[in-house]
N, CA, C and O atoms as a Maestro MAE file, in Angstrom:
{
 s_m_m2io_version
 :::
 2.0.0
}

f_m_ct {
 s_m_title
 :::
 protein
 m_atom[268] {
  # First column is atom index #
  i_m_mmod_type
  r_m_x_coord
  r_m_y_coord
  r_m_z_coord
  i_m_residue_number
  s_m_chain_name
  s_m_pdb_residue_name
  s_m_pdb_atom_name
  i_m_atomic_number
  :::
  1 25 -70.839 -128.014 17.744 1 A "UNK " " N  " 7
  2 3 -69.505 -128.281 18.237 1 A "UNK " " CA " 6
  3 2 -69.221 -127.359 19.434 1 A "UNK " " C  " 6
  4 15 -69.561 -126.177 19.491 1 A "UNK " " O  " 8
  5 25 -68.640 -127.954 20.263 2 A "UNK " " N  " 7
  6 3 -68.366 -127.355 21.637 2 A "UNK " " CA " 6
  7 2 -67.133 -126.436 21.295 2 A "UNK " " C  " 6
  8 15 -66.140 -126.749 20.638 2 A "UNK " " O  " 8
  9 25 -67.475 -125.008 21.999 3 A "UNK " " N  " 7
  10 3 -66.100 -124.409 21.787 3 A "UNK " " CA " 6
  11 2 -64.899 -124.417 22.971 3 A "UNK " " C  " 6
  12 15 -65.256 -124.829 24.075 3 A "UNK " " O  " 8
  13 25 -63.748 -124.065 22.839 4 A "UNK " " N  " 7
  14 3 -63.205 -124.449 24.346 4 A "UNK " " CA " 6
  15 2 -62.387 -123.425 23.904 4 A "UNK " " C  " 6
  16 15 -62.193 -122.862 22.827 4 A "UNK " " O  " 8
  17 25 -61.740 -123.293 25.610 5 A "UNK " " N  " 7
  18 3 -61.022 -122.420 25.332 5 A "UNK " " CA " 6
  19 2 -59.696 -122.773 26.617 5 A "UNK " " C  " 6
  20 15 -60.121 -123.150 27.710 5 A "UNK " " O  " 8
  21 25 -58.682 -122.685 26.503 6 A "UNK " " N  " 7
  22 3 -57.252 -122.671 28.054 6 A "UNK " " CA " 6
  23 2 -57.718 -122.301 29.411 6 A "UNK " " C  " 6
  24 15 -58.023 -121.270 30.011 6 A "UNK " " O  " 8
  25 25 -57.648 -123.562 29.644 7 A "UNK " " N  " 7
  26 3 -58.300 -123.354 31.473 7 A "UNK " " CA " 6
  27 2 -57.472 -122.090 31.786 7 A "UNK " " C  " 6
  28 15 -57.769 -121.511 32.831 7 A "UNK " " O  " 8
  29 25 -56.527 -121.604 31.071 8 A "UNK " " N  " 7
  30 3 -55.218 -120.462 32.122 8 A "UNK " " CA " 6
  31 2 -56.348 -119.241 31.929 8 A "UNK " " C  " 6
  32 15 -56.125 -118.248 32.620 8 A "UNK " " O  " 8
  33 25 -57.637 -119.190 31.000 9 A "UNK " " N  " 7
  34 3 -58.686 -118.422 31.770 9 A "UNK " " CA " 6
  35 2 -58.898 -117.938 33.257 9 A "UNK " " C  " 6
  36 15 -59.078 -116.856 33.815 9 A "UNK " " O  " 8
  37 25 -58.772 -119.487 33.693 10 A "UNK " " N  " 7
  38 3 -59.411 -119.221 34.922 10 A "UNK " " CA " 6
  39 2 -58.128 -119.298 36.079 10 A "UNK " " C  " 6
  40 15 -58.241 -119.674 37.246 10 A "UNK " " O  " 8
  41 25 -56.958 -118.856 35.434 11 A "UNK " " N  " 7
  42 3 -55.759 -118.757 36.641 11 A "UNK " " CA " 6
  43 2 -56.021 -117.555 37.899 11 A "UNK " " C  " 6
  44 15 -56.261 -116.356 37.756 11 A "UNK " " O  " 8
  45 25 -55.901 -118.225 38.952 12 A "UNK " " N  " 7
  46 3 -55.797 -117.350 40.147 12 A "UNK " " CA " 6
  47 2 -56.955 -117.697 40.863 12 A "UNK " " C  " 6
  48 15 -57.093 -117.500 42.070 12 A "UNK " " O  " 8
  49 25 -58.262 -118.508 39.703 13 A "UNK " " N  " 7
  50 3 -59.137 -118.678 40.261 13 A "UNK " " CA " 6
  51 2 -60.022 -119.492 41.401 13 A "UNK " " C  " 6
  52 15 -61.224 -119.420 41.657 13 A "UNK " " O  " 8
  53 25 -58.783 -120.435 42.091 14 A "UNK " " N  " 7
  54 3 -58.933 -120.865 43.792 14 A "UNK " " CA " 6
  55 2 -58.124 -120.201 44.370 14 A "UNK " " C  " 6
  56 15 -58.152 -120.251 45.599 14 A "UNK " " O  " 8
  57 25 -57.185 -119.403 43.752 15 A "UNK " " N  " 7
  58 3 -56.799 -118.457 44.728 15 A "UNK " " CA " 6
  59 2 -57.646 -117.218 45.553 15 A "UNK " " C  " 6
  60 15 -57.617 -116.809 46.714 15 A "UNK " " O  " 8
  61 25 -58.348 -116.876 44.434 16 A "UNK " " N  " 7
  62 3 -59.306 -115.524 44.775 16 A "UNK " " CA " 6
  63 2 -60.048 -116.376 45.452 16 A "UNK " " C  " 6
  64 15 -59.893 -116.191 46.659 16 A "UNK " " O  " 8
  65 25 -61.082 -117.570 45.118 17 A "UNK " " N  " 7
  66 3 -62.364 -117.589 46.184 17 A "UNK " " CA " 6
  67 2 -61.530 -117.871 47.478 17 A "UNK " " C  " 6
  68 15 -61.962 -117.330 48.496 17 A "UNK " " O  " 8
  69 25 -60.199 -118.772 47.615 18 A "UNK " " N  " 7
  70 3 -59.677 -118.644 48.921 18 A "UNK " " CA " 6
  71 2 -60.274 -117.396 49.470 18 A "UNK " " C  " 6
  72 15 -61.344 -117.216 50.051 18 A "UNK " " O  " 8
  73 25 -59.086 -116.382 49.062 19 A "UNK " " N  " 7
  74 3 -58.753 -115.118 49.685 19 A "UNK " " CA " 6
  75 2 -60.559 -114.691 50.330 19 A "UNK " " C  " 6
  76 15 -60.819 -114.174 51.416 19 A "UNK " " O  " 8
  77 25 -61.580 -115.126 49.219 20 A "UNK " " N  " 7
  78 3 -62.788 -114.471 49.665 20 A "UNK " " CA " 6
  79 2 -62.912 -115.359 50.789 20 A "UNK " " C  " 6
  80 15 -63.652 -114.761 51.571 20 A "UNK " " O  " 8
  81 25 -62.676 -116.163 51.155 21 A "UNK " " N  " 7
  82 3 -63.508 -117.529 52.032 21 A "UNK " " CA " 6
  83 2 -64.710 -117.708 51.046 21 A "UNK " " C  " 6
  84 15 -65.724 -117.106 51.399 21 A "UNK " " O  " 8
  85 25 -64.800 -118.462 49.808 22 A "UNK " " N  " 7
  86 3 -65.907 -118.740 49.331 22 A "UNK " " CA " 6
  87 2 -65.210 -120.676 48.799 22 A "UNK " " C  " 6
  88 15 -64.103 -120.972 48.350 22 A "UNK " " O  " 8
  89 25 -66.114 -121.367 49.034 23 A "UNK " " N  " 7
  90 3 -65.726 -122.756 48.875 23 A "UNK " " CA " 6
  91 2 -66.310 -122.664 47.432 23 A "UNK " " C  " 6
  92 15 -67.401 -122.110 47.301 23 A "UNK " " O  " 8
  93 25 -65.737 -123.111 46.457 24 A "UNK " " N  " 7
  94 3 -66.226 -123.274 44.899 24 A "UNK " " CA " 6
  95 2 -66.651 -124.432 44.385 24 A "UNK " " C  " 6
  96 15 -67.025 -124.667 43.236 24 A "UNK " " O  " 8
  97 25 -66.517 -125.600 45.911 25 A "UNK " " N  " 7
  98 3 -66.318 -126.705 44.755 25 A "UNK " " CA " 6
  99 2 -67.977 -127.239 44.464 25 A "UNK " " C  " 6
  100 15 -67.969 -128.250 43.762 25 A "UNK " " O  " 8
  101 25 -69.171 -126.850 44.791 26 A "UNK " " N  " 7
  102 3 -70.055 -126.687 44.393 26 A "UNK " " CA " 6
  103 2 -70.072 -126.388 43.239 26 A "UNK " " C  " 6
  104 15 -70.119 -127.229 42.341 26 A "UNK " " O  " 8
  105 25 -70.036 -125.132 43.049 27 A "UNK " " N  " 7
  106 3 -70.826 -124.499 41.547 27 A "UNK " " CA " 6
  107 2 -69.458 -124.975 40.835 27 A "UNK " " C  " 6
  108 15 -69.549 -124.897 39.610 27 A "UNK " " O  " 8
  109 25 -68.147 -125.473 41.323 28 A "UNK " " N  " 7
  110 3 -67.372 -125.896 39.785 28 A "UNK " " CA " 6
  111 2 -68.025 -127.460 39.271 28 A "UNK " " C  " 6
  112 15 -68.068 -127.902 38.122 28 A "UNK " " O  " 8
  113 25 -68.495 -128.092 40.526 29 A "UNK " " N  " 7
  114 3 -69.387 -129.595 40.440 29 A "UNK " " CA " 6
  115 2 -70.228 -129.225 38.982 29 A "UNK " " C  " 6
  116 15 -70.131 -129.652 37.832 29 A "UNK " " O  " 8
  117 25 -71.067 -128.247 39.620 30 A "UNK " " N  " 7
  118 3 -71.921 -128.281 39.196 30 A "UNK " " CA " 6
  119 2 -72.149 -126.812 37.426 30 A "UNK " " C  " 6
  120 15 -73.142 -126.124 37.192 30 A "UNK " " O  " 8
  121 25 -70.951 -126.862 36.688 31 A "UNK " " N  " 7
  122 3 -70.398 -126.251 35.641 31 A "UNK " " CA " 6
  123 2 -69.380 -127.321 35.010 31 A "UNK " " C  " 6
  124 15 -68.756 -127.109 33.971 31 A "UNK " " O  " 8
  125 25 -69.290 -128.525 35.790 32 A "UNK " " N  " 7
  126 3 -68.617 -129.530 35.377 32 A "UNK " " CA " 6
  127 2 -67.132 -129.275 35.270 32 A "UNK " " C  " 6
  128 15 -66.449 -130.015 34.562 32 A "UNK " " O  " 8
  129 25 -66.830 -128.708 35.644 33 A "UNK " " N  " 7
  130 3 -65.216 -128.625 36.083 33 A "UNK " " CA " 6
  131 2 -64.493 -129.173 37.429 33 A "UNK " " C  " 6
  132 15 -64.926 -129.221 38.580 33 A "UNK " " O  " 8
  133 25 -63.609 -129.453 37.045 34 A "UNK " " N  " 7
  134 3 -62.121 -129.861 38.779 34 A "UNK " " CA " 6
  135 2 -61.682 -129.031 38.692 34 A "UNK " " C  " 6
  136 15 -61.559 -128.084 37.916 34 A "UNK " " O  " 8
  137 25 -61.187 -129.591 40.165 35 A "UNK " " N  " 7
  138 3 -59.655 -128.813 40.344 35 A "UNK " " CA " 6
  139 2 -58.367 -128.694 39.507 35 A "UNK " " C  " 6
  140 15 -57.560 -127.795 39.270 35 A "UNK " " O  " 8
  141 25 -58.550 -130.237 39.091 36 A "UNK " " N  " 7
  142 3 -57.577 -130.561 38.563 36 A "UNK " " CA " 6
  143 2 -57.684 -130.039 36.929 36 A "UNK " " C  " 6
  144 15 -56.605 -129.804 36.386 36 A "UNK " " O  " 8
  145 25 -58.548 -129.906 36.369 37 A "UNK " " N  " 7
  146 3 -58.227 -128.709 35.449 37 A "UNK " " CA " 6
  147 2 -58.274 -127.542 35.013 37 A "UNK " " C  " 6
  148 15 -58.381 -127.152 33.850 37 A "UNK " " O  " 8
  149 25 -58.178 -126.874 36.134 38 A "UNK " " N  " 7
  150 3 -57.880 -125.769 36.613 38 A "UNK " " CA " 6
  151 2 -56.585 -125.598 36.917 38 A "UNK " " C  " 6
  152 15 -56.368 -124.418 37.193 38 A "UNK " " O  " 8
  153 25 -55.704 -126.228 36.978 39 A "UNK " " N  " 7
  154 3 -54.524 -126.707 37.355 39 A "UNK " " CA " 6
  155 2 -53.510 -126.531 36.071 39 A "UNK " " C  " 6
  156 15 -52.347 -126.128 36.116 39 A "UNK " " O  " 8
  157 25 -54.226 -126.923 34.967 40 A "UNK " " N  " 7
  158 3 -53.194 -127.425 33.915 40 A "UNK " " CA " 6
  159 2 -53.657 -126.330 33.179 40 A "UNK " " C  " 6
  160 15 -54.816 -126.368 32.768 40 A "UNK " " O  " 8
  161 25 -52.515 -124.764 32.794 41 A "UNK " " N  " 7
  162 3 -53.496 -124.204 31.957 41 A "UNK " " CA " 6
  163 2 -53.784 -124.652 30.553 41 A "UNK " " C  " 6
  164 15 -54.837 -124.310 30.014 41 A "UNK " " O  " 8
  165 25 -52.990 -125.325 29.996 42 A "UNK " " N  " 7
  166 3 -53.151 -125.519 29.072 42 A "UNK " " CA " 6
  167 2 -54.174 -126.601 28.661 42 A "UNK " " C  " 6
  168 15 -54.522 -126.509 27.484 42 A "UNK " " O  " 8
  169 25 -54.792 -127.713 29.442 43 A "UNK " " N  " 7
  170 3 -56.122 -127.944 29.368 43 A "UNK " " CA " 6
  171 2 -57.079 -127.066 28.408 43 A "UNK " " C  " 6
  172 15 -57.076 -125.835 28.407 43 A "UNK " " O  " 8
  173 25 -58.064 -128.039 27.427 44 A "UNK " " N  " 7
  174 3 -59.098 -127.288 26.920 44 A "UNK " " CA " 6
  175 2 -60.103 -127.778 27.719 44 A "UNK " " C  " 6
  176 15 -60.086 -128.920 28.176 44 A "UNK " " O  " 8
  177 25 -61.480 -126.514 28.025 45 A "UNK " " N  " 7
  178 3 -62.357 -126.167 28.600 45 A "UNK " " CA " 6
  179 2 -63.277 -125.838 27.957 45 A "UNK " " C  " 6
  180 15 -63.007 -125.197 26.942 45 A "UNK " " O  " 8
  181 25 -64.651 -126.108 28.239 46 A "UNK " " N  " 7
  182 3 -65.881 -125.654 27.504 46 A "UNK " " CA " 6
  183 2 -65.954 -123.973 27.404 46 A "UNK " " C  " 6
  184 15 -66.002 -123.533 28.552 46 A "UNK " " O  " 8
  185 25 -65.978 -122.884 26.396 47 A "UNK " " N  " 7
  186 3 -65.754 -121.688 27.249 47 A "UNK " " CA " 6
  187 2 -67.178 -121.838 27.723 47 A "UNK " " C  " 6
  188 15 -67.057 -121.905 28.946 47 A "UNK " " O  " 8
  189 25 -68.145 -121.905 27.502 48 A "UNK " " N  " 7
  190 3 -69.768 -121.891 28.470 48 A "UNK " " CA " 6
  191 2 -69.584 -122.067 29.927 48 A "UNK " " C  " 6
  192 15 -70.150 -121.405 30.797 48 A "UNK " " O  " 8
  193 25 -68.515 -123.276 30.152 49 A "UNK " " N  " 7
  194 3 -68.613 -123.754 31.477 49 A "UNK " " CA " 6
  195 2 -67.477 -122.798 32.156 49 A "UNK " " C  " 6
  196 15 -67.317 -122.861 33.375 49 A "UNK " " O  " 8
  197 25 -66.754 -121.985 31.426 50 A "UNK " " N  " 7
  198 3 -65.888 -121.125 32.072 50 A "UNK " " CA " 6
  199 2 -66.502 -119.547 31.971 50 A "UNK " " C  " 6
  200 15 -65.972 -118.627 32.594 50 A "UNK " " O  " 8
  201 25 -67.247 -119.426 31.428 51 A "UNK " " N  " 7
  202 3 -68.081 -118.255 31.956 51 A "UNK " " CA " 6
  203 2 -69.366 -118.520 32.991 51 A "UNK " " C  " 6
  204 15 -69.794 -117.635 33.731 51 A "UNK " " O  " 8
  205 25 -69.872 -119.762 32.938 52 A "UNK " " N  " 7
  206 3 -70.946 -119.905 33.864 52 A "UNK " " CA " 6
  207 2 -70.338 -120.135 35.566 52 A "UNK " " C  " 6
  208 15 -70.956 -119.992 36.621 52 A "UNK " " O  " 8
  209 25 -69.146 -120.470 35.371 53 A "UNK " " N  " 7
  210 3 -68.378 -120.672 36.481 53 A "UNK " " CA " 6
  211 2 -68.062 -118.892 37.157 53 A "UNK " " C  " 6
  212 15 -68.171 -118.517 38.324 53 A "UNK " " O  " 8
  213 25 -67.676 -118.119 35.992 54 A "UNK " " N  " 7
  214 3 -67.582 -116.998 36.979 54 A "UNK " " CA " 6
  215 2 -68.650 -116.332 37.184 54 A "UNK " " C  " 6
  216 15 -68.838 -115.748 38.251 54 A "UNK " " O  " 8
  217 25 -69.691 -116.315 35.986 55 A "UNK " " N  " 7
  218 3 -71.027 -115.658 36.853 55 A "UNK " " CA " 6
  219 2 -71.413 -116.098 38.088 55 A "UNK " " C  " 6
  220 15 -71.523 -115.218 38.942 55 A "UNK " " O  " 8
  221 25 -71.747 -117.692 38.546 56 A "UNK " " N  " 7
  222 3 -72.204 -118.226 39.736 56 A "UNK " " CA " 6
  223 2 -71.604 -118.070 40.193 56 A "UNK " " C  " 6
  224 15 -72.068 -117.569 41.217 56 A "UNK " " O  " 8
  225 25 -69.906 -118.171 40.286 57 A "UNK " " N  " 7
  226 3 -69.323 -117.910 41.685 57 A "UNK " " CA " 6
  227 2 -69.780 -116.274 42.037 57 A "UNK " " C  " 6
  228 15 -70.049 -116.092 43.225 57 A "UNK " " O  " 8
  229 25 -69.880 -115.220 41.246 58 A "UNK " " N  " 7
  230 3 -69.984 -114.004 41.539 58 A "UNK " " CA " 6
  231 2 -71.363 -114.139 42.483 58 A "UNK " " C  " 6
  232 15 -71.444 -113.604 43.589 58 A "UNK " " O  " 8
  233 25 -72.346 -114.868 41.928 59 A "UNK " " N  " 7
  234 3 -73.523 -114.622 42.606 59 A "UNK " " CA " 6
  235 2 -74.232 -115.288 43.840 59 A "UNK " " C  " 6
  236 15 -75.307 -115.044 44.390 59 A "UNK " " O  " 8
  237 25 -72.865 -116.576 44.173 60 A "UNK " " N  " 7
  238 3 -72.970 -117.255 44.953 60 A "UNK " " CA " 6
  239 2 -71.816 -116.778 46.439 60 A "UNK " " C  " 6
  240 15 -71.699 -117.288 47.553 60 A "UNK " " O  " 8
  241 25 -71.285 -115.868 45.936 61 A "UNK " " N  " 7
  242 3 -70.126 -115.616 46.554 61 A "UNK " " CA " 6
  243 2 -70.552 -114.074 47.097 61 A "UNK " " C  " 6
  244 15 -69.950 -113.712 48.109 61 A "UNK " " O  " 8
  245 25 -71.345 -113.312 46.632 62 A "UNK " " N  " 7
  246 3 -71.943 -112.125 46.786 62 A "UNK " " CA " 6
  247 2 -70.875 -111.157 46.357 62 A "UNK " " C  " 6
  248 15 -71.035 -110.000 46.745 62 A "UNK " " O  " 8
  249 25 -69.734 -111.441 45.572 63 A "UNK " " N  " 7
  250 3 -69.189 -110.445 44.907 63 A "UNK " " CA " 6
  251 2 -69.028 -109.753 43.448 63 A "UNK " " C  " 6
  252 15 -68.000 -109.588 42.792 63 A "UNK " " O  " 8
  253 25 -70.230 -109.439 43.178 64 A "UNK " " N  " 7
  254 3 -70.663 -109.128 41.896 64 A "UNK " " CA " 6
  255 2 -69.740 -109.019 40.937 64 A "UNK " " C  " 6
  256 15 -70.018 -109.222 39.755 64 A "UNK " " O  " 8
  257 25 -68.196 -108.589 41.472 65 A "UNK " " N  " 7
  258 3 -67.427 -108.053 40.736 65 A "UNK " " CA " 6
  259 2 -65.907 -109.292 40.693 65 A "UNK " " C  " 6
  260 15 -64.681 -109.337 40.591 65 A "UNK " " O  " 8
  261 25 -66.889 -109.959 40.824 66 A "UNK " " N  " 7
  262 3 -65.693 -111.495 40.600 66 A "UNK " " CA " 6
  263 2 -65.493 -111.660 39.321 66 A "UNK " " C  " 6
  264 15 -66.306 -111.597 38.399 66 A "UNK " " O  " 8
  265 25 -63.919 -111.963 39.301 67 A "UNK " " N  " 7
  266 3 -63.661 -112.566 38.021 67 A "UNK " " CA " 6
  267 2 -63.784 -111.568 36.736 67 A "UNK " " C  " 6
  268 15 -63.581 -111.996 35.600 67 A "UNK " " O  " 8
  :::
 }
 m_bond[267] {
  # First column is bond index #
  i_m_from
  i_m_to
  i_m_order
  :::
  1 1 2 1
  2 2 3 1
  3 3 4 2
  4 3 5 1
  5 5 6 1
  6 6 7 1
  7 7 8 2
  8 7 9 1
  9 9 10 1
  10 10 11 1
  11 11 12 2
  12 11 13 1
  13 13 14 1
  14 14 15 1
  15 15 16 2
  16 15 17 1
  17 17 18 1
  18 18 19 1
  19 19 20 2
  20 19 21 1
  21 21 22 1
  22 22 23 1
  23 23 24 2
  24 23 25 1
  25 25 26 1
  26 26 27 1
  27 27 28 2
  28 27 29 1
  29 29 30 1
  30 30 31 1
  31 31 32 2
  32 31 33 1
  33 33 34 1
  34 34 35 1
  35 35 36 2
  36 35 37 1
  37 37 38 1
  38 38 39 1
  39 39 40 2
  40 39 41 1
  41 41 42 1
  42 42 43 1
  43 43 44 2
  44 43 45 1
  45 45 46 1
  46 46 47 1
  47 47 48 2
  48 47 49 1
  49 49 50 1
  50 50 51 1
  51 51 52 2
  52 51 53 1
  53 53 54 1
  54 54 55 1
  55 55 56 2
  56 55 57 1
  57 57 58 1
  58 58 59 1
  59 59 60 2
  60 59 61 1
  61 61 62 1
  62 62 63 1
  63 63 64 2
  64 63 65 1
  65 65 66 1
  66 66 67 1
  67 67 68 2
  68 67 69 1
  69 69 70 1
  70 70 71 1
  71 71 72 2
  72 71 73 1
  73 73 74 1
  74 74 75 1
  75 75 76 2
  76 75 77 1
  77 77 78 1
  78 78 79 1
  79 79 80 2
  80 79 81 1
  81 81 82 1
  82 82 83 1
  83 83 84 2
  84 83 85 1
  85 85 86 1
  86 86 87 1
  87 87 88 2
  88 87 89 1
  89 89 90 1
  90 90 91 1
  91 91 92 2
  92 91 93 1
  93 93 94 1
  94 94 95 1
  95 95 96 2
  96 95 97 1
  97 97 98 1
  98 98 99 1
  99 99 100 2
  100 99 101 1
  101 101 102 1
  102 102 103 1
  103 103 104 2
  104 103 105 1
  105 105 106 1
  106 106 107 1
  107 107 108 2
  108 107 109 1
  109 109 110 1
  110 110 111 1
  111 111 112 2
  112 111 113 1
  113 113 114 1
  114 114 115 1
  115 115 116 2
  116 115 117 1
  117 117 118 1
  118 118 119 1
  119 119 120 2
  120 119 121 1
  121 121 122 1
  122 122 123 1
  123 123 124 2
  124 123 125 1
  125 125 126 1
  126 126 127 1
  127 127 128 2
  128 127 129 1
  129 129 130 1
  130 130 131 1
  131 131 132 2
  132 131 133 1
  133 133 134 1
  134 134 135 1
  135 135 136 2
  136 135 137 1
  137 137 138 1
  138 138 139 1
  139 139 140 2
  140 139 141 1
  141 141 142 1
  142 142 143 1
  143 143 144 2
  144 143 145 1
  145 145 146 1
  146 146 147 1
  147 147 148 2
  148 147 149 1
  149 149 150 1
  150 150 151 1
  151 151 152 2
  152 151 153 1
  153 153 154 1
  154 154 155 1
  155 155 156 2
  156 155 157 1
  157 157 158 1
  158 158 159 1
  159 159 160 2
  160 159 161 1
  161 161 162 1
  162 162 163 1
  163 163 164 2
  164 163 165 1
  165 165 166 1
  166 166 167 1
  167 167 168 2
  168 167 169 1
  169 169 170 1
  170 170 171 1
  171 171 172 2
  172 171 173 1
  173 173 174 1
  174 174 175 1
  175 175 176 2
  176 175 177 1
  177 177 178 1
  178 178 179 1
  179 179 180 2
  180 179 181 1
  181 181 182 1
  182 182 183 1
  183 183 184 2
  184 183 185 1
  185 185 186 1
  186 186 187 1
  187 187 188 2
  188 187 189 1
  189 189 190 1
  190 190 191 1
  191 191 192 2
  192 191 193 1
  193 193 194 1
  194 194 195 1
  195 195 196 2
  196 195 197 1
  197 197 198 1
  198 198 199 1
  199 199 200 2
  200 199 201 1
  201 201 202 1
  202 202 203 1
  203 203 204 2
  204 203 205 1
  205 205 206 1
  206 206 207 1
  207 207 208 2
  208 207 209 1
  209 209 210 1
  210 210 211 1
  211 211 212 2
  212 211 213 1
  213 213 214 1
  214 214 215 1
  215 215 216 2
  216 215 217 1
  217 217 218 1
  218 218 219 1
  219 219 220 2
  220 219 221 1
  221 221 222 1
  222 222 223 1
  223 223 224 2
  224 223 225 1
  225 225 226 1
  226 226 227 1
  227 227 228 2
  228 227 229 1
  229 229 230 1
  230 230 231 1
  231 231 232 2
  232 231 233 1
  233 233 234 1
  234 234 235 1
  235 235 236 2
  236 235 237 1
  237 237 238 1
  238 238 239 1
  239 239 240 2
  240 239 241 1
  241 241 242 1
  242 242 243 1
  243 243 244 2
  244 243 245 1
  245 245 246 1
  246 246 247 1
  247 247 248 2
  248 247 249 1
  249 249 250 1
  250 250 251 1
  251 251 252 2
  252 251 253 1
  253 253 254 1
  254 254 255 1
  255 255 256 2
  256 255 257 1
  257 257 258 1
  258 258 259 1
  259 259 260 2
  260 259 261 1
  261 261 262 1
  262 262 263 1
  263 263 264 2
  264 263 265 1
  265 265 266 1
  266 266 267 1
  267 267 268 2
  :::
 }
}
């Protein structure tokens, strides 16, 4: 069984890659997430796909200390 957890995890989180100039919508493609639920915190989310989302952005973004 898949566990999930409140997209409001990931609040602030097109705000910050803005601020970095890092485009996300790659690695969220590809962690299987939108925008659009990212949007709603209350949305449930895979937590896997919401931690794999901030490791890659960290490592795709070169800021180790993302997220």
């Amino acid at each position: 069984m898949t566990k999930l957890v409140r997209a409001a995890v990931l609040t602030n989180y097109l705000e910050v890659t803005q601020y970095l100039g890092f485009n996300p919508r790659d690695v969220m493609a590809a962690v299987g997430l939108s925008k659009a639920q990212l949007q709603a915190p209350e949305h449930r989310i895979p937590i896997d796909a919401a931690v794999r989302l901030l490791e890659d952005s960290a490592a795709a973004s070169g800021w180790q200390t993302f997220g």
